[in-house]
C-alpha positions in Angstrom: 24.1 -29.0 -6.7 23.9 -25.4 -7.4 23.7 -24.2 -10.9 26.7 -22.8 -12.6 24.6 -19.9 -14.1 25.1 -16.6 -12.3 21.7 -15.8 -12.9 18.5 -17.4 -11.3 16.3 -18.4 -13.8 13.8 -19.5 -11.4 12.9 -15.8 -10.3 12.9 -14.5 -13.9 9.3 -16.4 -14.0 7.9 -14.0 -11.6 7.8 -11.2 -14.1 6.2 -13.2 -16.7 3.4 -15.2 -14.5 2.6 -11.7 -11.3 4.0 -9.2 -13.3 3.4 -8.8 -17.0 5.7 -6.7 -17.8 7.9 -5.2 -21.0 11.1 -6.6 -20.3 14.7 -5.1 -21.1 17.6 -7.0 -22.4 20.8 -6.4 -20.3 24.2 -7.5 -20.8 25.8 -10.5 -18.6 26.7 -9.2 -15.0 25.9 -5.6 -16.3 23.0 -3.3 -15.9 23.7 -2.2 -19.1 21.6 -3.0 -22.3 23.1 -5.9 -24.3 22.1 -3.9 -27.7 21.8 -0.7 -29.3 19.0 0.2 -29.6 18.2 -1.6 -26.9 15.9 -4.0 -27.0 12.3 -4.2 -24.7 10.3 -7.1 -25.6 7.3 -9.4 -24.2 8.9 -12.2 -25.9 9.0 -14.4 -22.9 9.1 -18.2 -25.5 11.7 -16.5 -28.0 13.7 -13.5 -27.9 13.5 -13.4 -23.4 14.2 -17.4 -23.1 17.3 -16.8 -25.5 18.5 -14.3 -23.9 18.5 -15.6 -20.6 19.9 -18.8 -21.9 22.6 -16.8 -22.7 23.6 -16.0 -19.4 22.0 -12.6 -19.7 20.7 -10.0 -17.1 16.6 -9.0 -17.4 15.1 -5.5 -16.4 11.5 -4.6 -16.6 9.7 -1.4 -17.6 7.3 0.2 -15.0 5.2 1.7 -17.3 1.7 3.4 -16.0 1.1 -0.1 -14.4 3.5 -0.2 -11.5 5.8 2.2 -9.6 9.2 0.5 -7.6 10.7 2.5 -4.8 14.7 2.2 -5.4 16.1 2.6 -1.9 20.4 3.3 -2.6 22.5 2.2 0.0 26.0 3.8 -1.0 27.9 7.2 -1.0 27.6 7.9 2.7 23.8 8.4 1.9 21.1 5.4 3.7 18.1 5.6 1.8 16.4 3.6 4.3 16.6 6.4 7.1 15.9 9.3 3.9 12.8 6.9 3.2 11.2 6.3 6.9 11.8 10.1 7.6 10.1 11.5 4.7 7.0 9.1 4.4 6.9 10.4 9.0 7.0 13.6 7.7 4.0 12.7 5.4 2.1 10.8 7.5 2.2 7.7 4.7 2.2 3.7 5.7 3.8 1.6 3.3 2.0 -1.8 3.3 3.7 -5.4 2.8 4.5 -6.2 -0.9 6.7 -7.8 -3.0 10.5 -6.6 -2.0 14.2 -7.5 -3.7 17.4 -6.7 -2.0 20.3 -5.5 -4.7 23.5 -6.4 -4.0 24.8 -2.8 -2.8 22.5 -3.0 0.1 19.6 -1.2 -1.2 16.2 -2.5 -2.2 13.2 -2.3 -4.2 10.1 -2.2 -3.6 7.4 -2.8 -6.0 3.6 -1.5 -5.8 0.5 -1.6 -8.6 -0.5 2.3 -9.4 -4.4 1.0 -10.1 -4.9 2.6 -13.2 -3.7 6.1 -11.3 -1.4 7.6 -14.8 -0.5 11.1 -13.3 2.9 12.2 -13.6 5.1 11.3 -10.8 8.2 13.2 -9.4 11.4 10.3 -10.4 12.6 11.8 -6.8 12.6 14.1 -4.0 15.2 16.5 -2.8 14.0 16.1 0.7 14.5 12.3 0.5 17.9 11.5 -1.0 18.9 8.0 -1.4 15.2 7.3 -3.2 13.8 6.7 -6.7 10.1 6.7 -7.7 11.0 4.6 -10.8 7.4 3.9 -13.7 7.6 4.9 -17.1 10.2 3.7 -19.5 12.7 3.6 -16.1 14.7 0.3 -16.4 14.4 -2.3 -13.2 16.8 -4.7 -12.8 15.0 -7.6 -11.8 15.5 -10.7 -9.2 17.6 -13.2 -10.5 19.9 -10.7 -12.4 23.3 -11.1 -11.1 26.2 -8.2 -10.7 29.1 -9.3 -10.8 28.2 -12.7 -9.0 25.8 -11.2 -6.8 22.4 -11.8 -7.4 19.3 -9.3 -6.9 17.2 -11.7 -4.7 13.6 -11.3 -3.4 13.0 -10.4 -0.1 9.6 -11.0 -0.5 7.8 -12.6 -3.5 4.5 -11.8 -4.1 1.5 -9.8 -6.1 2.8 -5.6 -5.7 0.5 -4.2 -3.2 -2.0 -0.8 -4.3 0.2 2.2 -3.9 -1.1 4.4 -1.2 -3.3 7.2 -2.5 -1.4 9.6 0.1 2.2 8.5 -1.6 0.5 8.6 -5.4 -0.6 12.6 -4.1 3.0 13.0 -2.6 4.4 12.2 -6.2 2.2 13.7 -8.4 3.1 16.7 -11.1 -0.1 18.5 -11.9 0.1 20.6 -15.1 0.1 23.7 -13.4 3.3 23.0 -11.1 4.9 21.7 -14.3 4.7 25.3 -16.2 5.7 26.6 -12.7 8.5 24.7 -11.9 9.8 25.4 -15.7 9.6 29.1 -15.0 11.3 28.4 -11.7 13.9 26.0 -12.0 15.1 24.5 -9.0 18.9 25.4 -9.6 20.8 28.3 -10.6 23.4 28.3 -13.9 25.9 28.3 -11.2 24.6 25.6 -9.1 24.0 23.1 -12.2 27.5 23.9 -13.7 29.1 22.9 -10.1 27.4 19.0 -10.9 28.5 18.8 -14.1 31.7 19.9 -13.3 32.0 16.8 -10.6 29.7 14.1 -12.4 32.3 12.1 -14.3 31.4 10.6 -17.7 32.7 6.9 -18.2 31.4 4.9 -20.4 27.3 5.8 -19.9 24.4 4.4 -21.3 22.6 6.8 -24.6 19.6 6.9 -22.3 21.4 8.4 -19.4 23.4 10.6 -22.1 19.9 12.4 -23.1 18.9 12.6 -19.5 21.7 14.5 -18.5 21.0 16.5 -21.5 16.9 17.2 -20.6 18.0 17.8 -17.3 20.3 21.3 -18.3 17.4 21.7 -20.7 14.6 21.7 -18.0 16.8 24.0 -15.4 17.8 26.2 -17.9 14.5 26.7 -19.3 16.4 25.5 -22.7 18.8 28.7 -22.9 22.3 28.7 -24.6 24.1 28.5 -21.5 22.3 25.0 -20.4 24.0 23.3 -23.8 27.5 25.0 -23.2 27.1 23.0 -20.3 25.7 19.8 -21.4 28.4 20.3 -24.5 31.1 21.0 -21.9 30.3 17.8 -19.9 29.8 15.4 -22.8 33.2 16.4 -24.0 34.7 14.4 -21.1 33.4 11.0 -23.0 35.6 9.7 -26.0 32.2 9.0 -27.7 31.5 12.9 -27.9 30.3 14.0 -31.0 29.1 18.3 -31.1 26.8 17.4 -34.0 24.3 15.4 -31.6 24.3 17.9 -28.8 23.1 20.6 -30.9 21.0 18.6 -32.7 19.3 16.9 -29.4 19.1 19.9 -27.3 16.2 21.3 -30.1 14.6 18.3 -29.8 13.9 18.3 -25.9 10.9 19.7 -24.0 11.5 21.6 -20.8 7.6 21.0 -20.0 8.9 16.9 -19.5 7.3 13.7 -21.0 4.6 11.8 -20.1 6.7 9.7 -18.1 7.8 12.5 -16.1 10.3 14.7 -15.8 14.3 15.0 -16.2 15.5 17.5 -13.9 18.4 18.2 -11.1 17.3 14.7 -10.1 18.4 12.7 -12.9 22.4 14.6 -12.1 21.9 13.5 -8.8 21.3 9.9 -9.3 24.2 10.0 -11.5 26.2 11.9 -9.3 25.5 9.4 -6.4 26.6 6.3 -8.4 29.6 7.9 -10.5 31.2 10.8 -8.4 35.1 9.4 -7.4 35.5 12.2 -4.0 38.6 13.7 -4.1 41.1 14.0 -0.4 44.5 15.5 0.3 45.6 11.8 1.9 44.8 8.5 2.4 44.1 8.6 5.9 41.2 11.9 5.1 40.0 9.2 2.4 39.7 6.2 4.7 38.3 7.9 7.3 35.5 9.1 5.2 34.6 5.7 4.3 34.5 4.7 7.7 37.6 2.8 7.5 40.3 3.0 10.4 43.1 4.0 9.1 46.2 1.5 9.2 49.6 2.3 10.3 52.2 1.8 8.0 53.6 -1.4 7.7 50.5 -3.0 9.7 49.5 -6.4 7.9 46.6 -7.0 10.6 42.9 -7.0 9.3 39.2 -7.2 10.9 36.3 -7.8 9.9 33.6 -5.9 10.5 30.6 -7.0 12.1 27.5 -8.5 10.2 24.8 -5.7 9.2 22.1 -6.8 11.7 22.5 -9.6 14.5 19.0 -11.7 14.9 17.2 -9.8 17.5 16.9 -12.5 20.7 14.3 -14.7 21.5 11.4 -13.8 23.5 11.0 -15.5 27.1 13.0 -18.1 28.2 15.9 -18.7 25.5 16.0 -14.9 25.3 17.3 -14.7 29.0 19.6 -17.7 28.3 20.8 -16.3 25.3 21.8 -13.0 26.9 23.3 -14.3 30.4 25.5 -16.1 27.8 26.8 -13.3 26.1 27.4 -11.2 29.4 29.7 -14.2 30.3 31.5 -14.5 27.1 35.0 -13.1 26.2 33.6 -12.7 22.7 30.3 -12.6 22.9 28.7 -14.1 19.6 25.0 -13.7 19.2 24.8 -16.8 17.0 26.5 -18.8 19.5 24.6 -17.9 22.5 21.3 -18.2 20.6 22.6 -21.8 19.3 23.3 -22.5 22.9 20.3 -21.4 23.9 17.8 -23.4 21.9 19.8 -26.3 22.4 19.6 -26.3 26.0 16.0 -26.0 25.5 15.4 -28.6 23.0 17.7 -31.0 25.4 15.5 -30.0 28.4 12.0 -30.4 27.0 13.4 -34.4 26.3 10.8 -36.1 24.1 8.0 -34.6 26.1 6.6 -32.1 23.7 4.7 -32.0 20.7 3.8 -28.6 18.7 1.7 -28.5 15.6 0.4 -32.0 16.3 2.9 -34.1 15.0 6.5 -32.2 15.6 8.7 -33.4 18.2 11.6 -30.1 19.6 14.3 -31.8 18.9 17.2 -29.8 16.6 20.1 -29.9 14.6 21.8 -26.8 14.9 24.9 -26.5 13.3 27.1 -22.4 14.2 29.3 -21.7 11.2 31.5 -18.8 12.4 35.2 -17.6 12.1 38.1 -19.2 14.0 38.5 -17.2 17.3 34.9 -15.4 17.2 33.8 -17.4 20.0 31.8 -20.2 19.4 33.3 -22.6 21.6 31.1 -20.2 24.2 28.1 -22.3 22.4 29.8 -25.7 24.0 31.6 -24.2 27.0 28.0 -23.1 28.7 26.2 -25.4 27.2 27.3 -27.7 29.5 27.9 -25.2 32.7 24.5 -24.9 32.9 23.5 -28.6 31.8 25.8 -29.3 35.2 23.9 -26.7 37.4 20.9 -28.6 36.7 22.2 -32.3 37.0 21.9 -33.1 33.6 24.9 -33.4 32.5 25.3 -37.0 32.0 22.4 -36.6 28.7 25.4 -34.2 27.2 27.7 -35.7 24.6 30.8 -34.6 23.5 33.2 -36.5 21.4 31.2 -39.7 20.2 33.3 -41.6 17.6 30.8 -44.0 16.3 27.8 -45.3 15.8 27.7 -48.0 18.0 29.1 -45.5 21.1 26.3 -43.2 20.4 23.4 -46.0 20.4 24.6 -47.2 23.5 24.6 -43.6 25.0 21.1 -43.2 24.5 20.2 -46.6 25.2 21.8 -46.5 28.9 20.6 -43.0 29.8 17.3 -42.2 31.8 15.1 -41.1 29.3 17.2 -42.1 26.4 17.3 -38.4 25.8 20.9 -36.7 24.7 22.1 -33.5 23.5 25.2 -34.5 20.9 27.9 -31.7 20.5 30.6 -31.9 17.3 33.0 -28.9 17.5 34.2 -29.5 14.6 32.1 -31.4 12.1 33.1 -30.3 8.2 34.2 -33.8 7.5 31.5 -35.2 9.9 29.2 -33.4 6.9 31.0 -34.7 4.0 31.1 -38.3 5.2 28.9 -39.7 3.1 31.3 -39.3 -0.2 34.7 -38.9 1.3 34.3 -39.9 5.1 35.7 -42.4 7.2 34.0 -45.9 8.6 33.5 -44.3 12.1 32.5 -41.1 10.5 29.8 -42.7 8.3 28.5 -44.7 11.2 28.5 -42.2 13.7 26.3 -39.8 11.1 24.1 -42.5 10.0 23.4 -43.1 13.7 22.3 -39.6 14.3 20.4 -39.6 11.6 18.4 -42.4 12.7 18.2 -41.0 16.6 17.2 -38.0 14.9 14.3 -38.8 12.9 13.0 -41.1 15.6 13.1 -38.2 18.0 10.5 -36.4 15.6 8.2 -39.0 14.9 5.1 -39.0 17.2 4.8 -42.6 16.7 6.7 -45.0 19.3 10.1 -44.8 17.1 11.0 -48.5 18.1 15.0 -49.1 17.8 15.3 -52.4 19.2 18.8 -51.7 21.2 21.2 -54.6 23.4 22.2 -52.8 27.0 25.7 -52.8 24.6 24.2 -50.7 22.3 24.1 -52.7 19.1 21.5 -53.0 17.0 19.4 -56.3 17.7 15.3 -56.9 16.6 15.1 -59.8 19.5 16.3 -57.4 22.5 13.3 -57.1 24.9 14.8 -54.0 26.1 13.4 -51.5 23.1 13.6 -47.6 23.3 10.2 -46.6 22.6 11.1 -42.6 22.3 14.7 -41.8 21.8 15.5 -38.5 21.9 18.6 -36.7 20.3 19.2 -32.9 19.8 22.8 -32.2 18.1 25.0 -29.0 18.1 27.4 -28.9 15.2 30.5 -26.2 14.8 32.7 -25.3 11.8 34.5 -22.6 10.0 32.6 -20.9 7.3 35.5 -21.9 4.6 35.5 -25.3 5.8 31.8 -25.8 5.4 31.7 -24.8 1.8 34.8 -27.5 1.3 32.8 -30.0 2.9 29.6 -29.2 0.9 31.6 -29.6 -2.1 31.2 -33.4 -1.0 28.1 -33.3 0.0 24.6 -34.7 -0.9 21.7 -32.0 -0.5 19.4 -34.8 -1.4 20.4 -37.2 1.8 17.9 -36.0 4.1 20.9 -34.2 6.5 21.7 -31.2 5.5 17.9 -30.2 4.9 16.9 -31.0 8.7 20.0 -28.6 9.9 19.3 -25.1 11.0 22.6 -23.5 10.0 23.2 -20.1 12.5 26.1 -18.6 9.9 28.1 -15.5 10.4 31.6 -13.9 9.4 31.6 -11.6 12.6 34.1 -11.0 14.8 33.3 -9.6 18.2 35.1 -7.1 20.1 36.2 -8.3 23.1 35.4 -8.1 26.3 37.9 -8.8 28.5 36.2 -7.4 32.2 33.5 -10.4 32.3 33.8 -13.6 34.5 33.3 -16.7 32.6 32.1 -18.6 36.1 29.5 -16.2 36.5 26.7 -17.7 38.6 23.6 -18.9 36.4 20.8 -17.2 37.7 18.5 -18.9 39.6 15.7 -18.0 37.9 17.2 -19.6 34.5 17.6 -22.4 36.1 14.2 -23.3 37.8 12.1 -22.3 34.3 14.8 -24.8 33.0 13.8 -27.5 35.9 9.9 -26.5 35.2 9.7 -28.1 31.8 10.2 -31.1 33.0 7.9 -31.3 35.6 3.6 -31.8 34.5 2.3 -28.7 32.3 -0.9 -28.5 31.2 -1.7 -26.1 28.0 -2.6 -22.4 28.3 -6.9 -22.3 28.8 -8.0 -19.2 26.4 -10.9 -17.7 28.1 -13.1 -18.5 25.6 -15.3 -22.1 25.8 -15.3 -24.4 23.1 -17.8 -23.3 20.4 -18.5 -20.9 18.2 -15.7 -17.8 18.1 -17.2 -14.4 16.8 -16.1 -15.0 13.4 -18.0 -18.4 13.1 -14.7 -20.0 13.4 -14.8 -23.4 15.6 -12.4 -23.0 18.6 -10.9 -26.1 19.3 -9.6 -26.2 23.2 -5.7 -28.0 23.3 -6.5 -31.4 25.2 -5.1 -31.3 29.1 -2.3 -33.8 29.6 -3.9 -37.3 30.1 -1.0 -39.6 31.4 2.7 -39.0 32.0 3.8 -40.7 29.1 1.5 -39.0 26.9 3.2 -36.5 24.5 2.5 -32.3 25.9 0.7 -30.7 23.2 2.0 -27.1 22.7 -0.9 -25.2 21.0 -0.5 -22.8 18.1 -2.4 -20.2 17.1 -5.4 -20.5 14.6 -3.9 -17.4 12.5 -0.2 -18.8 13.1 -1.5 -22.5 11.6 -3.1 -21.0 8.6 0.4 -19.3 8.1 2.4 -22.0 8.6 0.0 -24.2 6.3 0.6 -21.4 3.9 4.9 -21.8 4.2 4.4 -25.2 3.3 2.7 -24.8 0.0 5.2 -22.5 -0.6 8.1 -24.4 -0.1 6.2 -27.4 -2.1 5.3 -25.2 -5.3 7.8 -21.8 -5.6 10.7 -22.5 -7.7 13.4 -22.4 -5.0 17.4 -22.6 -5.7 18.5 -26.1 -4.3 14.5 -27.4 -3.6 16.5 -30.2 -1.2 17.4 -27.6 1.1 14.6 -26.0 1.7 11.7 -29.3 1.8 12.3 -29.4 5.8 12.4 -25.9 6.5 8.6 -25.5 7.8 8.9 -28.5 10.1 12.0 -26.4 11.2 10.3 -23.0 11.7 7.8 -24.8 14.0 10.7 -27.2 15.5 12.1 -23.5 16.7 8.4 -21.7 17.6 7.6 -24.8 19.6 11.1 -24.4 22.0 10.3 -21.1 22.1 7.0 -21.1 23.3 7.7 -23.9 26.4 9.9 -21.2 27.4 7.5 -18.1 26.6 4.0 -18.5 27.2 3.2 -21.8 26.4 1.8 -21.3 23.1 2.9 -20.3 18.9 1.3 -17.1 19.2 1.8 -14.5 16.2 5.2 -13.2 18.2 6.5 -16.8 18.6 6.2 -17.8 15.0 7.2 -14.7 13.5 10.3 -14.7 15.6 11.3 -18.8 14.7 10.0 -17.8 10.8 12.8 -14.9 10.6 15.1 -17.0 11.7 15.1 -20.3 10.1 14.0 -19.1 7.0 16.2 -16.1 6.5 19.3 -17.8 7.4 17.9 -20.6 4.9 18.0 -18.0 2.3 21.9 -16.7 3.3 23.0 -20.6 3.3 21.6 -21.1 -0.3 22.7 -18.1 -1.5 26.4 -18.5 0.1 26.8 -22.2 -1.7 25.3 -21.0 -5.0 27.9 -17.9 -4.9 30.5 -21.2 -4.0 29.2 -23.2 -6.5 28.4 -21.3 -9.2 31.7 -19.2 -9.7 32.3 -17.9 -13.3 35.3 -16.9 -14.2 34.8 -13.1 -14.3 33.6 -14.4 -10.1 36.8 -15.7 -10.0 38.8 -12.3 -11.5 36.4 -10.1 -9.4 37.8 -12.4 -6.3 41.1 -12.2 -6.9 41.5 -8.7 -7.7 39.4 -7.8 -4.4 42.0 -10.0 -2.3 44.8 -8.2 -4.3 43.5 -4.7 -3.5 42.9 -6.4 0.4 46.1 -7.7 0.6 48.7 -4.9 2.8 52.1 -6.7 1.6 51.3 -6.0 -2.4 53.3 -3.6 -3.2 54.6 -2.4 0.0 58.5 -2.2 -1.5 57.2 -0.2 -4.6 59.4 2.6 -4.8 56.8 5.2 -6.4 53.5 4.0 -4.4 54.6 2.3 -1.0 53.9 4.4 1.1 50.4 4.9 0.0 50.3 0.8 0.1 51.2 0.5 3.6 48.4 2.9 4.6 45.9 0.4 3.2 45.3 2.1 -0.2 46.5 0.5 -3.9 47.0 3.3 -6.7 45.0 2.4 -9.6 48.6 1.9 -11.5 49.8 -0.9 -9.5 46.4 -2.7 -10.0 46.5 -2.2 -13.8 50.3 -3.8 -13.2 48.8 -6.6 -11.7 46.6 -7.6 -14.1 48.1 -6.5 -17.0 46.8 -9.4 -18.7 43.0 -8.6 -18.4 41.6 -6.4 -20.8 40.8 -3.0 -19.9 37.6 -3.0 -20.1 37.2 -5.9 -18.1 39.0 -4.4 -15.1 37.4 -1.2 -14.8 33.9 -3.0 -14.9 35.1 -5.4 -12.2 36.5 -2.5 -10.0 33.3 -0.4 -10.9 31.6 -3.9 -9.3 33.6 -3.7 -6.5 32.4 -0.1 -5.8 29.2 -0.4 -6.3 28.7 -3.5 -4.2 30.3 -2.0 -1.4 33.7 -4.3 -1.2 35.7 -1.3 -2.3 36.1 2.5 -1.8 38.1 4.8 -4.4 39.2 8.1 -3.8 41.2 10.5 -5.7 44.0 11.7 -2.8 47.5 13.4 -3.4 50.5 11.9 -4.8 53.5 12.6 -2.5 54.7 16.0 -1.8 53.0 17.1 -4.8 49.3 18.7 -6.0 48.9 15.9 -8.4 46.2 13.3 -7.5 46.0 9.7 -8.0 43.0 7.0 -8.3 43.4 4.8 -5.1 41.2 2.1 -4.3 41.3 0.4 -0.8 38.9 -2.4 0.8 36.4 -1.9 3.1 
């Protein structure tokens, strides 16, 4: 079961064991330090171990070792696109290295500097959306968790060198620095227009005294940059006029070691703090990208996922894609779950990839009621038909016994098993039914036979039962499953369940919350293309291997090639051959899985037998063999959707109350029919916005403080939008937030 931290202590280790670096103390669910002064400490036994224990956040300092590349998501500005256009524009290559997503969107990317100490621009103006964070910068690390949502690594492993070209790109040489401080990049006017927009909540010190060097540097340190650094702090209720006369004498417009606080440091602020201000809802909606909703309107959408699995190449591409041209809502994860299926149920128990893996699959499509995954069943078995196989397809089993003597009565003994809807199927084992309980035990056992490469003997009576003196014996049974459920009703049903049972770890789980437009001008009946059908037909007919051109010996890099074996008898298992590189990869996800400290280590024990389970299907239907393509394709898949389902039951499972609060209060600012009937605020209610009164009204109960760091949450994570827009008939503006 998943941890009830919010943090993940597991990825905190990284920082101590790749990256020895001087970590920050930061408050629970915050970004914020936890102490003033704040604290920065190598104390990784002691003052780190308590702190974390504590259910505390963990930020790391840069310093001259390392520089992270802070890619923002948020305020109508992609960093992503700012990023890929300026490095074009430089003619710089990023390589692979260690990557965390944040849970805004963005992501960082972390490279070594190799001794390289030069002063480095913090950003460019020509590539908004991007920080060049070393120094004393504070870097939220992996494992840190905003308001329930965890920083989590993309990729976890040693920072790669920072290209030389990007280091040049960056670097401040003295002579720019005394002419940049003659020239400052804004005018008076220019820098009085950002202050005069950048808000001032509760901020950090540090990002007080930036703001502070910043008028210093681009004023050149004249009396007019502290009026407006004196003007701007005044909006805090901390301001004190003693300490910004007394710091602005103090700064240096030449900059630090570190670098250098200039217009920069504003903007960052200005990106993360600035509340934009419209004349209505609708101006303020629209510039969030929401449709606006006609009053009174209770109807909501959701929108689609950020980016759909690109489709499999070859075969269960084309399958995968004639399925969604024929489907009223055409659900990528449903057609590709239809797809491999079809596959997996086609190449029987004929294949063997890796050696010792057999293709059959449990798939199971978690996806919204009315998205269209019954398409996943509905062609399934149009096309299973088309090619007279429709007999191996199972729909509807109710027990054990039922689905032994399927198998055992079919030619072949091979059967594709389809559950539409299978939450309590999953939970059987602690809640479940006798007929439940048998029928999943069954398919357990049909299911690990199916892998094994050894003759799987389950001694079967023509009935079905189970009996050791039946002369009749299935030597190679061969079940594929397809399992369907609603997203909520799977995290029910894993609140049941045992991640340790040896099911839920062999499942490939195809989860998403879209809902598709429809498409209401296709024919469901559409023919199946011919061509589909014979490459279907062709697998089971005698394949021998793809020959590489190459004889058995001696490759150029004094690396034996070892020629896949032809096929030597009929009943002798196909061997699908993978690539030399692609096995030294694969070898490579396995002692990974075995030794990283993963969330839920059950879950994730069967996931390399699954990623070549998936390249092997792939590759009967491609070219015949795991090449680089194959595997990267089957890796990205099984693996990344790994990640989401981990992630999705630890964020189930490990709900604190402030979770709970930040939940409810996003529902309640979601919800249309709250507040419809107020008298004052109604009508902006029923346009899909919630005044910042009637939420305080709502929860009049939670502290202040509380709420306005859980709707700062909500903003930054995306989940919300607030806007300042026009109360009634009048010029005076109120603070609306509104879901997105």
């Amino acid at each position: 079961m998943a941890s009830k931290r919010q943090t993940n202590t597991d990825a905190f280790t990284y920082y101590r064991d790749t990256m020895p670096v001087s970590i920050h103390l930061l408050a629970p669910g915050e970004k914020k330090h936890s102490q003033r002064p704040a604290v920065v400490t190598k104390d990784w036994p002691g003052t780190i171990r308590s702190h974390v224990a504590g259910g505390g956040n963990l930020g790391f300092r840069p310093g001259d070792d390392y520089i992270v590349i802070d890619v923002d998501v948020k305020s109508g500005v992609d960093g992503n696109q700012s990023l890929t256009a300026w490095l074009r524009d430089k003619g710089i290559s990023l390589p692979v290295t260690a990557e965390v997503a944040s849970p805004s969107g963005g992501r960082h990317l972390y490279f070594s500097r190799g001794g390289d100490t030069r002063r480095l621009w913090s950003s460019r103006r020509e590539c908004p959306g991007v920080d060049f964070l070393t120094g004393a910068s504070n870097v939220v690390t992996a494992g840190s968790a905003i308001g329930g949502e965890q920083y989590t690594f993309i990729r976890r492993c040693t920072p790669a060198p920072c290209p030389p070209e990007l280091m040049d790109a960056l670097a401040f040489s003295g002579d720019e620095m005394g002419e940049v401080a003659k020239r400052p990049s804004l005018t008076l006017d220019e820098l009085a227009e950002m202050l005069e927009r950048l808000p001032n909540p509760d901020l950090s010190y540090e990002d007080y005294l930036r703001v502070g060097m910043a008028c210093h540097f681009e004023t050149s340190g004249s009396p007019e940059g502290l009026e407006l650094w004196d003007a701007w702090a005044q909006k805090s209720e901390k301001y004190r006029s003693i300490d910004t006369s007394r710091r602005w004498g103090s700064f240096n417009s030449g900059g630090s070691f570190q670098g250098v606080a200039a217009w920069g440091t504003i903007d960052r602020l200005l990106r993360e703090l600035e509340v934009p201000c419209f004349d209505s809802v609708e101006e303020a909606l629209a510039a969030h990208g929401v449709t606006p909703r006609t009053a009174g309107a209770t109807d909501e959408t959701c929108s689609p996922d950020a980016a759909a699995h690109p489709l499999p190449p070859g075969l269960a591409g084309r399958i995968a894609e004639y399925i969604l041209s024929v489907s009223i809502s055409p659900l990528p994860e449903a057609a590709l779950a239809a797809s491999l299926n079809i596959l997996s149920t086609m190449s029987r128990n004929r294949y063997v990839v890796g050696g010792a893996v057999r293709l059959n699959l449990m798939l199971m499509l978690v996806a919204r009621t009315g998205s269209g995954k019954d398409a996943a069943f509905s062609q399934t078995a149009r096309i299973l038909a088309a090619l007279g196989e429709i007999e191996h397809l199972a729909a509807g089993v109710t027990s054990g016994p039922a689905l032994r003597k399927r198998v055992a009565t079919l030619s072949g003994h091979y059967l594709s098993l389809h559950i539409d809807e299978a939450s309590q199927w999953l939970a059987a084992c602690k809640n479940g039914g006798q007929h439940e309980l048998s029928t999943r035990f069954t398919a357990m056992e049909l299911y690990t036979k199916s892998g094994s490469v050894l003759p799987g003997r389950v001694a079967l009576s023509p009935s079905g039962k189970v009996d050791d003196r039946s002369t009749g014996a299935i030597s190679r049974p061969f079940l594929s499953t397809l399992l369907a459920t609603t997203p909520g009703r799977l995290m029910e049903s894993l609140q049941s369940a045992d991640f340790a049972d040896g099911l839920l770890n062999r499942m490939i789980v195809l989860r998403t919350e879209q809902m598709p437009d429809l498409s209401m001008d296709v024919n469901p009946e559409a023919p199946i293309p011919q061509g589909i059908l014979d490459d279907l037909r062709a697998l089971s007919m005698p394949w021998d291997p793809i020959e590489d051109d190459k004889e058995a010996g001696e490759a150029e890099d004094g690396e034996e090639i070892v020629k896949p074996a032809k096929r030597a008898e009929v009943e002798a298992p196909l061997h699908v051959p993978v690539d030399p590189a692609v096995a030294a990869r694969h070898r490579e996800l396995m002692r990974w899985v075995r030794q990283a400290p993963l969330n839920i280590p059950d879950l994730w024990q069967r996931v390399p037998e699954s990623v070549m389970k998936v390249a092997g299907i792939v590759a009967i239907g491609h070219q015949g063999v795991v090449d680089e393509e194959v595997y990267s394709w089957a890796y990205a898949l099984v693996v990344g959707r790994q990640h989401h389902l981990v992630e999705a039951i630890e964020r189930e499972h490990a709900e604190s109350e402030c979770d709970s609060l930040t939940k409810k209060m996003l529902q309640f600012i979601a919800d249309p029919t709250i507040g419809a009937s107020d008298k004052e605020y109604g009508d902006l209610v029923k346009e899909g916005a919630k005044p910042i009164s009637l939420i305080t009204r709502g929860f009049q109960r939670v502290p202040a403080r509380q709420r306005k760091e859980i709707l700062e949450t909500l903003v930054e994570s995306g989940q919300v939008g607030v806007s300042e827009v026009a109360k009634g008939d009048s010029h005076k503006k109120t603070k609306v937030y509104f879901a997105l």
